[in-house]
Every structure is written in C-alpha cells, then in structure tokens.
N, C-alpha and C positions, 0 to 999 in steps of 0.2 A: 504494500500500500504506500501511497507516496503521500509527501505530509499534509496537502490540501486534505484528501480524503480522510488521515488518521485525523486531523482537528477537527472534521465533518463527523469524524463519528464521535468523537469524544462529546464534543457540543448535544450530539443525538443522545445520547446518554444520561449525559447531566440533567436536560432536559425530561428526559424519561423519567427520571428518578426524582424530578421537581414535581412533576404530575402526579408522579406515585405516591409522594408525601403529603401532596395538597389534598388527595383524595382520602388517604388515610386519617386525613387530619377532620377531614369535613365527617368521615363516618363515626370517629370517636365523639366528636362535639353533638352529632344527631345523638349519639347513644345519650349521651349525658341531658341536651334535652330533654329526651322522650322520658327519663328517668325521673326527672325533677316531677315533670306533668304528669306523670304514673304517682308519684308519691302526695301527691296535691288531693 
C-alpha cells in the first residue's frame, strides 16, 4: 500500500471507531433514561 492509501485507511478507521463510540455512547445514555422513567 502506498502512503496516500495507508492515511486513507487509517483516517477510515478512526472514523469507524468514532461512530462506534458515538453509538455506544447514545445506547448506554437511552438505557439510563429508560431507567430513570421505569423507576418514576
């Protein structure tokens, strides 16, 4: 791979794994709503 491509994919990466936390991040915060308003 030549280095345009290796930063291309590194970039794809990081990215991916920015997604990945954003989403994980949004699923724990619904838990914790849903919990508060289940306890209410």
């Amino acid at each position: 791979m030549d280095k345009e491509k290796t930063e291309q994919f590194v970039e794809d990466v990081i990215h991916i794994s920015t997604i990945h936390n954003t989403l994980q991040n949004s699923v724990e915060f619904s838990f914790e709503i849903s919990n508060k308003w289940l306890d209410v």
